[in-house]
TIZA-61700 format. One record per residue (C-alpha): x, y, z; residue in one letter. Coordinates in Angstrom, 3 decimals. Layout:
<atoms>
         px         py         pz   res
          X          Y          Z     A
...
</atoms>
This chain:
<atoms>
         px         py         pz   res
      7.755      2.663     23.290     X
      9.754      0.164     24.917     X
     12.761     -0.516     25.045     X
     13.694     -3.148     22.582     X
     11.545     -1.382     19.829     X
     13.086      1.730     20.446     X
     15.972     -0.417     19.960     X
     14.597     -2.037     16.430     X
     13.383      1.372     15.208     X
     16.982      3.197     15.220     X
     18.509      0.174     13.572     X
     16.123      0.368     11.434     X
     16.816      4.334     10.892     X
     20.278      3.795     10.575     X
     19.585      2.491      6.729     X
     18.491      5.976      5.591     X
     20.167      8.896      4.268     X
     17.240     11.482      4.431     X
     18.931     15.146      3.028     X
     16.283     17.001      4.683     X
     13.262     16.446      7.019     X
     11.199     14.063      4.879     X
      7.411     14.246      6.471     X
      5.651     12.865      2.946     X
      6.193      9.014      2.881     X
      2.393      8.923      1.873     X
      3.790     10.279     -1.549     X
      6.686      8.316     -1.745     X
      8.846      6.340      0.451     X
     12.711      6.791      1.246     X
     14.946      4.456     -0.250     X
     16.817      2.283      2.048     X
     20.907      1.661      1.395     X
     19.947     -2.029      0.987     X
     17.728     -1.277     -1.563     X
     19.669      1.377     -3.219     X
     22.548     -1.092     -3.671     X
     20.509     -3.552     -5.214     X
     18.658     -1.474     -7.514     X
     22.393      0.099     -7.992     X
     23.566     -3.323     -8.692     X
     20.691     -4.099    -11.493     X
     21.417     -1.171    -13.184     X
     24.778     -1.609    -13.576     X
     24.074     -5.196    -14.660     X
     21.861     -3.874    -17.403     X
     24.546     -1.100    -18.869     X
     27.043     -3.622    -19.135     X
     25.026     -6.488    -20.979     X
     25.672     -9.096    -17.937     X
     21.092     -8.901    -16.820     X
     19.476    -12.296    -17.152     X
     15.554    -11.544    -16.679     X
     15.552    -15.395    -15.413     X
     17.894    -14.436    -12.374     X
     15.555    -11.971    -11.288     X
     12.909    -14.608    -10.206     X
     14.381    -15.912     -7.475     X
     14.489    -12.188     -5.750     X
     10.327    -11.837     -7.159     X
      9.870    -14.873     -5.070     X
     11.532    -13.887     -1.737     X
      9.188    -10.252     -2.063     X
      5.922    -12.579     -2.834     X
      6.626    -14.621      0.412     X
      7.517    -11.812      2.434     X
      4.972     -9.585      2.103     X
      2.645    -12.810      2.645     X
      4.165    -12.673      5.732     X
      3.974     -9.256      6.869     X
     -0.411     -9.556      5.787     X
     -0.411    -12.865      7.497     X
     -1.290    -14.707      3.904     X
     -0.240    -17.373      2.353     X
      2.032    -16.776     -0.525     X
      0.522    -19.361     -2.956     X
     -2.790    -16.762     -2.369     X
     -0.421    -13.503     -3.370     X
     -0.545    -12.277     -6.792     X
      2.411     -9.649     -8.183     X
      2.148     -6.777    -10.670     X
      2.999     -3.714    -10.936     X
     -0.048     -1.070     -9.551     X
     -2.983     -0.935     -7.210     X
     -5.519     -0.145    -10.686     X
     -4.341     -3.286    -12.651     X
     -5.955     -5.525     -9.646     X
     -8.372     -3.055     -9.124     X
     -9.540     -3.518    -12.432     X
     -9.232     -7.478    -11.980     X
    -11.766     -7.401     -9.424     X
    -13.903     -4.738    -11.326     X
    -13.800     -7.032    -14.366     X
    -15.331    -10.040    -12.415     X
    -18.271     -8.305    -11.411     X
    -21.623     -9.066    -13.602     X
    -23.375     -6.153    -14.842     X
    -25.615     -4.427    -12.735     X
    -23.847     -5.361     -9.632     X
    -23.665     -2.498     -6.769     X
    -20.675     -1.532     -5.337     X
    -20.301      0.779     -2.407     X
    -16.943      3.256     -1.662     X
    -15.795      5.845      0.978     X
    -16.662      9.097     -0.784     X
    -13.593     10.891     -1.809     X
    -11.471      7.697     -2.288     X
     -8.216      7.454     -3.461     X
     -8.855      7.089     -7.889     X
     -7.284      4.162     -8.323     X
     -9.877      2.300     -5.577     X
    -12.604      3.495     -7.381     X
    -11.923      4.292    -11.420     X
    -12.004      0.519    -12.534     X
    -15.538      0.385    -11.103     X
    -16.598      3.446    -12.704     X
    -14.918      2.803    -15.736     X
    -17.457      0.088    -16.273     X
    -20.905      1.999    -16.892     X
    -22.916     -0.818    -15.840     X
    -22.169     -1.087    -12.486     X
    -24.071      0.733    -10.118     X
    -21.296      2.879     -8.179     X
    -22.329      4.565     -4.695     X
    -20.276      6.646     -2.511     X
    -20.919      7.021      0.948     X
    -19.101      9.102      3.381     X
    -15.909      6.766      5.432     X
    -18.486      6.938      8.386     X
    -21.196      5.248      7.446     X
    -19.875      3.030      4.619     X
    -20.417      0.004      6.547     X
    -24.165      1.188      7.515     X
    -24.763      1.522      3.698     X
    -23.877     -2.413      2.879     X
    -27.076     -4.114      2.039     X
    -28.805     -7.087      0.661     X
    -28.265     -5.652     -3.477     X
    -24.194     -4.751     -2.129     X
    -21.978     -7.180     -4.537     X
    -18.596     -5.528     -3.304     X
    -17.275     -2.901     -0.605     X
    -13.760     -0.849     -1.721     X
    -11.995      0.724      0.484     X
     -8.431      1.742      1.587     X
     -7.212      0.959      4.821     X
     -6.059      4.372      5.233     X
     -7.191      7.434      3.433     X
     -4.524      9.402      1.473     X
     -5.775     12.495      2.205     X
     -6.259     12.529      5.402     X
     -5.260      9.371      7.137     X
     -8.576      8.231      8.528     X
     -8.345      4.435      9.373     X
    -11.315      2.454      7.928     X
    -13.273      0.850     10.140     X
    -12.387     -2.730      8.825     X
    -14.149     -4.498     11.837     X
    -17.965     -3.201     11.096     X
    -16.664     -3.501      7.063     X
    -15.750     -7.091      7.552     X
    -19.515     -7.476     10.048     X
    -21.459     -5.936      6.967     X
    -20.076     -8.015      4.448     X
    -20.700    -11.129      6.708     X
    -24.258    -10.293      7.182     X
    -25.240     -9.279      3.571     X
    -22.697    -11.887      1.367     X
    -20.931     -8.856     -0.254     X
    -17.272     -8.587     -0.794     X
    -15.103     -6.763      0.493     X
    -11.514     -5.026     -0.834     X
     -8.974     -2.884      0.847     X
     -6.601     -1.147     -0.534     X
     -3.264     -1.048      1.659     X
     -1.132      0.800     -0.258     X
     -1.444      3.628      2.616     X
     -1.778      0.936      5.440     X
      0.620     -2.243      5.047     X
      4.735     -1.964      6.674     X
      3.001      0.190      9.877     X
     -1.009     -0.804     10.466     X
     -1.803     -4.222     11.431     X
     -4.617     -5.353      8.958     X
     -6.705     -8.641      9.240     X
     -5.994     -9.321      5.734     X
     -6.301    -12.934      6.079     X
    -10.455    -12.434      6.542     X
    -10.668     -9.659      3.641     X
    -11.331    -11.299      0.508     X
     -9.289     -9.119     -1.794     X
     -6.108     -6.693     -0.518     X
     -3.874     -4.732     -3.274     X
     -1.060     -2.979     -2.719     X
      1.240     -0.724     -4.528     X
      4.835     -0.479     -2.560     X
      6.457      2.731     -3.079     X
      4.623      4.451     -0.254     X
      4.851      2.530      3.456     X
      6.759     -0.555      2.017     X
      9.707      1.805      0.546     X
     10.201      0.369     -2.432     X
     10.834      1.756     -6.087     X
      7.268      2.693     -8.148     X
      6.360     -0.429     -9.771     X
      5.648     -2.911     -7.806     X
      2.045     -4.094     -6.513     X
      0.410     -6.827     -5.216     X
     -3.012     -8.546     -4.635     X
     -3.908    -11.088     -1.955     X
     -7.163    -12.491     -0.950     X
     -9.103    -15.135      0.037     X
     -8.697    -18.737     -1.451     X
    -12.588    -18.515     -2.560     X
    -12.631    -15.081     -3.412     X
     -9.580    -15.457     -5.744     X
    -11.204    -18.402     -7.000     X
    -13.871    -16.209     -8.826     X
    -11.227    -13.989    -10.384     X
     -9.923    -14.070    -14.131     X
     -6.324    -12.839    -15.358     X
     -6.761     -9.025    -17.113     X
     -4.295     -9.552    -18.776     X
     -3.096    -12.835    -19.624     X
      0.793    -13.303    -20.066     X
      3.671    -15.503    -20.028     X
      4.395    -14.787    -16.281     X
      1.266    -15.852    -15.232     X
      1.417    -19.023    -16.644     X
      2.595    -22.607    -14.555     X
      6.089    -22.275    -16.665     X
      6.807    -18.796    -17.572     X
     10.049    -19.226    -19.479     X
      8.276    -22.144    -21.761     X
      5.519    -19.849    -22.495     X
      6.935    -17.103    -24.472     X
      5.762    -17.733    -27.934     X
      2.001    -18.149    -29.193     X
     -0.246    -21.215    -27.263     X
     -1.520    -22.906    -25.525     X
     -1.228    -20.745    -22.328     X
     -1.481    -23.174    -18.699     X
     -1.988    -20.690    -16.322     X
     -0.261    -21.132    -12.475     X
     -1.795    -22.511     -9.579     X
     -3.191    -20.136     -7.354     X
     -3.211    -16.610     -7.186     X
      0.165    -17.197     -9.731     X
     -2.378    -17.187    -12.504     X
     -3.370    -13.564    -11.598     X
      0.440    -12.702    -11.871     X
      1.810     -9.655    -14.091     X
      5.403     -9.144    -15.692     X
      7.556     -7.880    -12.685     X
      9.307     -4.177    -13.447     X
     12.524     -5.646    -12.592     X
     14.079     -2.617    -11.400     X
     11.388     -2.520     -8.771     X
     11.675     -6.103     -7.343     X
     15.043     -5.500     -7.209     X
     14.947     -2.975     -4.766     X
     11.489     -4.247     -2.678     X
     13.001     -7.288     -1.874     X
     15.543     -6.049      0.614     X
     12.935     -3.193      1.709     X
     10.266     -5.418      3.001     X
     13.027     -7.683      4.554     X
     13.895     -4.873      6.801     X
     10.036     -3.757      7.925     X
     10.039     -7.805      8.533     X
     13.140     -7.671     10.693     X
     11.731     -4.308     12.589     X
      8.254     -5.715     12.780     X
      5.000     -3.977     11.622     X
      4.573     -3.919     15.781     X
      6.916     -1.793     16.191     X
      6.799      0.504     13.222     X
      3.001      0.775     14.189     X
      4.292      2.065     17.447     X
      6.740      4.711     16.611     X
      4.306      6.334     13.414     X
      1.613      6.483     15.315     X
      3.167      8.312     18.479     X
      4.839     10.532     15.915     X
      1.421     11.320     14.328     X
     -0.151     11.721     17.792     X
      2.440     14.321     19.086     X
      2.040     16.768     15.700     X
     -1.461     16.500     16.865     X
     -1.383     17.441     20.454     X
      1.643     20.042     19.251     X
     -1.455     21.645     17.465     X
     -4.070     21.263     19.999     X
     -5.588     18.152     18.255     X
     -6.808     15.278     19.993     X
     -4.462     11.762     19.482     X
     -6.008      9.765     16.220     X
     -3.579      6.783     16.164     X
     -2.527      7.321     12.186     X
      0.698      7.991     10.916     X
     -0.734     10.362      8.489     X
     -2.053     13.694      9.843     X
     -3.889     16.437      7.980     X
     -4.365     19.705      9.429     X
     -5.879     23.062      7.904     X
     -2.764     25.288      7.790     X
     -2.563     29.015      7.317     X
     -2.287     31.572      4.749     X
      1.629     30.625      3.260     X
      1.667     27.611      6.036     X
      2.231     24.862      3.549     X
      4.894     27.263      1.260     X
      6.338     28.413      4.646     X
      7.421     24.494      5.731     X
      8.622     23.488      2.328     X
     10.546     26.843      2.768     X
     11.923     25.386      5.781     X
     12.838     22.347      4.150     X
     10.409     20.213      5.275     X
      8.853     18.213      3.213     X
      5.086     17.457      3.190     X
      2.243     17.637      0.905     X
     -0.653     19.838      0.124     X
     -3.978     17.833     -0.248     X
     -7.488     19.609     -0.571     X
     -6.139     22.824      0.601     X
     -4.592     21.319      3.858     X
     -1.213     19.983      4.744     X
     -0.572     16.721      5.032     X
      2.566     15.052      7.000     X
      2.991     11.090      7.027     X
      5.608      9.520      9.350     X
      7.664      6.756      8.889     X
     11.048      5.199     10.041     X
     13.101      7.435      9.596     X
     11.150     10.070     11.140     X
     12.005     11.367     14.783     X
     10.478     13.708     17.677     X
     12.632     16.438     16.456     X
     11.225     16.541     13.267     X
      7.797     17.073     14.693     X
      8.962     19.946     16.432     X
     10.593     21.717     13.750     X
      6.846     21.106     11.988     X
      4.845     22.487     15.051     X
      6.859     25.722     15.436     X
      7.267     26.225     11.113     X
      3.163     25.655     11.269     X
      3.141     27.956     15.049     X
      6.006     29.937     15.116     X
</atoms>
């Protein structure tokens, strides 16, 4: 890394409070102090009667526009909610029966349950490698995360965007594992969600959905409510309902404990820059690798087969990772540092 985002990266570190070595962001992100105080603030708001649910727009807004930013969306094309399934499911729902829909084989559930929650759809899953090869002329919709959970594999987004061209499917990404380190075209993919407690660092309950204007276009609210219509606080009791403009109209009811928080989290991955986050995960993820004797992969999740008592041996050490299909899992994020790789390598080698 350079300089200056060497620089950006330890003022970026320097909002954490991590009590141990924390190597499991893809379970759940650390809280930043900013964030804490906020969420700190809301709660104490709440206990002593002084909460206005209106106030809390303003803060819903400034998360909508910033995470546009950090995709490279516009924000009137940004829907909110509250987890990757409920948009999930908004997309499944729009599909007409029979239609075929093609997923990385052992996906993440919530990227593939609303499709086979609906018996007639035809479902196929094709290994990560070859799901763009299996996109054909009867393909109505690709779904796919960015980044596997389980083992950090990066999707080939490129050849998934190329097959979609050629055969007039659709195509949607889930970033939940991707978005705050891994630059994503999102402005070509027709449909992005997003849940934010992982990369993004916010509190559970928060999600969003992006797309494209003409792929929104053919979407329907799940779940119609007062917050997705054009004037929220006018449309409280009975009808009619006038839904938003825009991707608005796809909006849920925002967990207000969680946009209280994710505002000031994505503000600081905006001031670092998904450049240089990129940059530091991925070199951390590329040294436990070569510390192991495995070649560079350029994620900042890593999964490695670990020995009898390896994965009980590093939480013994106080490291904290995760144990997914029988092999430990480490995910790297700001707050993350060399050292912490070593102490990894030599519980794993020692």
């Amino acid at each position: 890394m350079d300089d200056s985002t060497r620089a950006r990266i330890d003022a970026a570190r320097r909002h954490f409070s991590p009590g141990a070595v924390y190597l499991n962001t893809a379970t759940h992100g650390l809280t930043p102090d900013t964030a804490l105080d906020a969420v700190t603030q809301y709660t104490r708001a709440v206990a002593e009667g002084r909460f206005s649910p209106a106030d809390a727009d303003p803060g819903v807004e400034r998360a909508r526009a910033s995470y546009a930013r950090l995709l490279g969306v516009p924000a009137e094309n940004t829907a909110i909610g509250a987890y990757t399934a409920q948009f999930v499911g908004t997309v499944a729902a729009a599909l007409p029966p029979g239609a075929e829909v093609v997923v990385a084989a052992r996906e993440f559930s919530s990227v593939v349950h609303p499709f086979l929650a609906r018996a007639d759809l035809a479902v196929r899953e094709v290994p990560l490698e070859h799901l763009a090869d299996a996109v054909g002329p009867d393909t109505r919709l690709v779904a796919v995360s960015a980044v596997q959970s389980s083992d950090g594999r990066i999707a080939p987004l490129e050849d998934l965007l190329a097959a979609r061209d050629a055969h007039g499917a659709r195509l949607l990404v889930d970033a939940t594992q991707a978005a705050g380190w891994l630059p994503l075209p999102a402005d070509r993919i027709d449909y992005t969600v997003c849940s934010t407690y992982k990369w993004l660092l916010g509190p559970r309950g928060a999600a969003f959905l992006t797309g494209t204007a003409e792929a929104l276009a053919e979407l329907s609210p799940l779940a119609g409510n007062w917050y997705a219509a054009e004037e929220p606080w006018n449309s409280l009791y009975g009808g009619p309902l006038a839904l938003a403009p825009g991707a608005r109209r796809l909006d849920l009811p925002p967990v207000w404990p969680a946009w209280a928080g994710l505002e000031h989290t994505l503000a600081l991955l905006e001031e670092t820059g998904v450049g240089a986050v990129h940059a530091h995960n991925t070199a951390l993820g590329d040294l436990l690798r070569t510390g192991l004797g495995l070649e560079p992969a350029g994620s900042a999740i890593v999964s490695v087969a670990a020995p009898a008592g390896g994965v009980e041996r590093v939480l013994d050490e106080g490291i904290a990772v995760a144990a997914r299909d029988g092999r430990l899992r480490a995910s790297f994020h700001l707050y993350n540092t060399e050292e912490d790789v070593e102490r990894l390598v030599k519980a794993l080698t020692g």
